[in-house]
C-alpha positions as CSV (number, residue, x, y, z in Angstrom):
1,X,50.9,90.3,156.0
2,X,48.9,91.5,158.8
3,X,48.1,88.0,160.3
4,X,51.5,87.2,160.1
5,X,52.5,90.2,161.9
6,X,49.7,89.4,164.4
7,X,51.4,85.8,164.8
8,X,54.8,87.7,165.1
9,X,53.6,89.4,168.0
10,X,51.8,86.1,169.4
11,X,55.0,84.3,169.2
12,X,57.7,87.3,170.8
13,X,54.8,87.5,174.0
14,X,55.2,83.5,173.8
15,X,58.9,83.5,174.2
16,X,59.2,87.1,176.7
17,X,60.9,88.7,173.5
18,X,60.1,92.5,173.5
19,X,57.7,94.0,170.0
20,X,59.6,97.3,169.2
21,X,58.1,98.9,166.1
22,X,62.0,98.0,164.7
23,X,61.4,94.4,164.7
24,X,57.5,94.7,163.5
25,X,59.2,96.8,160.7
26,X,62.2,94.5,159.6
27,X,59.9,92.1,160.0
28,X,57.0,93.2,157.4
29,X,59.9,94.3,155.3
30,X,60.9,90.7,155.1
31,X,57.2,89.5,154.7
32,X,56.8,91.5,151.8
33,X,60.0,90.8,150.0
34,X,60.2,88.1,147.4
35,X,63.6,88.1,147.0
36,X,65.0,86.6,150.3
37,X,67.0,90.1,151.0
38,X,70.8,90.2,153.2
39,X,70.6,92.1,156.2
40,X,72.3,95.2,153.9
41,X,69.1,95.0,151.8
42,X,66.5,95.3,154.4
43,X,68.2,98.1,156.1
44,X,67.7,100.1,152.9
45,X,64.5,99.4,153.0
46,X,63.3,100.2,156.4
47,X,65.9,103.0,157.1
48,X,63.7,105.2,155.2
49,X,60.8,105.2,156.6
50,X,63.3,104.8,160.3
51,X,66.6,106.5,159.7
52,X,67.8,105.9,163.2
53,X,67.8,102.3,162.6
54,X,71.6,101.0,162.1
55,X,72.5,97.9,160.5
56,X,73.3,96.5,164.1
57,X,70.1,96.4,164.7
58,X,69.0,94.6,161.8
59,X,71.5,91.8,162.1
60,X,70.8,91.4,166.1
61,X,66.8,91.1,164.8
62,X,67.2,89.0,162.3
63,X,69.1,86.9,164.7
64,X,66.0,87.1,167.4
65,X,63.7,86.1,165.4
66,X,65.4,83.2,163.5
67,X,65.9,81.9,167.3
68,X,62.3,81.9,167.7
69,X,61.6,80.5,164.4
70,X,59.9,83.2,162.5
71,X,62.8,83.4,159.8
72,X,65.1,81.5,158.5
73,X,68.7,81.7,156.7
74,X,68.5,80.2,153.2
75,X,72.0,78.3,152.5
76,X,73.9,80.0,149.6
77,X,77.2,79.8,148.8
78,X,78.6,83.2,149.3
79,X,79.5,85.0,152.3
80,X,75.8,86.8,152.4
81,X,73.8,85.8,154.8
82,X,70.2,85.5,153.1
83,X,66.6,85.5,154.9
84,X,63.3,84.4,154.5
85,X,60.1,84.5,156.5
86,X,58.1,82.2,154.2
87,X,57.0,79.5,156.6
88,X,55.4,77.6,154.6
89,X,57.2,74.3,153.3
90,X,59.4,75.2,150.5
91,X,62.3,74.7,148.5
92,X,64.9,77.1,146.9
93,X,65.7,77.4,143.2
94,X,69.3,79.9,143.4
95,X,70.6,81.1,140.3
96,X,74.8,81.3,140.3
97,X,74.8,84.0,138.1
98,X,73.0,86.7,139.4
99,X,71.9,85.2,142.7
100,X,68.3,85.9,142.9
101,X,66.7,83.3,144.8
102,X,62.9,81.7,144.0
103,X,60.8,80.1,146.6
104,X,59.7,76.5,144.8
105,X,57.5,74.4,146.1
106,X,57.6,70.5,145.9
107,X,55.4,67.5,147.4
108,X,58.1,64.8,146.0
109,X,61.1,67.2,148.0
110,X,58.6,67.6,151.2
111,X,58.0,63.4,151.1
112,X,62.0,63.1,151.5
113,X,61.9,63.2,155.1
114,X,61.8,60.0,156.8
115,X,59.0,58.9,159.0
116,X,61.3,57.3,161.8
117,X,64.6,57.9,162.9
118,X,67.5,57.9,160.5
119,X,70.5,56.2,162.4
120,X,69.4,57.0,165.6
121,X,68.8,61.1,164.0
122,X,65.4,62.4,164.4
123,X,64.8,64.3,161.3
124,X,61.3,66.5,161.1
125,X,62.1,68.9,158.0
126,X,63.6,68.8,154.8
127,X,65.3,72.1,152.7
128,X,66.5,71.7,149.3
129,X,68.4,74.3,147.3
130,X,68.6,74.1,143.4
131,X,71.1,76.0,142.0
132,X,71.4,76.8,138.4
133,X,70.9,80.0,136.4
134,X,67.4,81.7,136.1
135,X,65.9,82.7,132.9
136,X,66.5,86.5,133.0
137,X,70.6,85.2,133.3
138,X,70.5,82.3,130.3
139,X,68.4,85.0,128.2
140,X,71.4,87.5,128.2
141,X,73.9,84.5,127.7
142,X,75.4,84.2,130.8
143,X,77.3,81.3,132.0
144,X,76.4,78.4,134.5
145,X,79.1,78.6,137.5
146,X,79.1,75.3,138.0
């Protein structure tokens, strides 16, 4: 975590963004959660150790640093906006039951983008989500939401 933060800081001196200790703390928060949190989930995390922090603030950072490219929003179907500052190549294994999301990791899916242009479309990176129903969810017998 502490090299990431380092390259955090690196990359907000790069692009003239301001390091406030409420970005380097949403930001860790995010680094060490596994579970690709909503914006309402990090700011009950880092609202403990920062009560004056407001949910404003953790949208509008979020925001910030997905500009710069430090996080990014994970495609799920529901109206939550999910993050994740993994940026390593990966893929996403999203259960419709419960929602938890799993980071998974693939050489096949990473070979699926193209080496030259697709129909004049430049393509550099590829994201696949696989949605399904995790193990905890089809242990207690719950249904695929297909």
């Amino acid at each position: 975590v502490a090299v990431q933060l380092d390259d955090m800081v690196d990359r907000c001196h790069e692009e003239k963004m301001n390091v406030t200790p409420q970005r380097m703390a949403i930001y860790r928060a995010l680094l060490e959660s596994e579970d690709h949190p909503t914006p309402e989930m990090l700011y009950r995390l880092v609202s403990r150790k920062m009560p004056s922090l407001s949910l404003a603030t953790i949208y509008k950072t979020l925001d910030a640093l997905e500009t710069i490219g430090l996080v990014r929003a994970v495609a799920v179907d529901t109206d939550k906006r999910r993050y994740d500052a993994n940026d390593s190549p990966h893929h996403h294994l999203i259960c419709s039951s419960c929602g938890s999301i799993r980071d998974y990791y693939s050489h096949e899916f990473d070979a699926l983008v193209p080496s030259r242009p697709v129909q004049g479309f430049v393509p550099w990176n590829v994201s696949v989500n696989i949605t399904g129903v995790c193990t905890d969810c089809r242990h207690k017998g719950k249904r695929v939401q297909a």
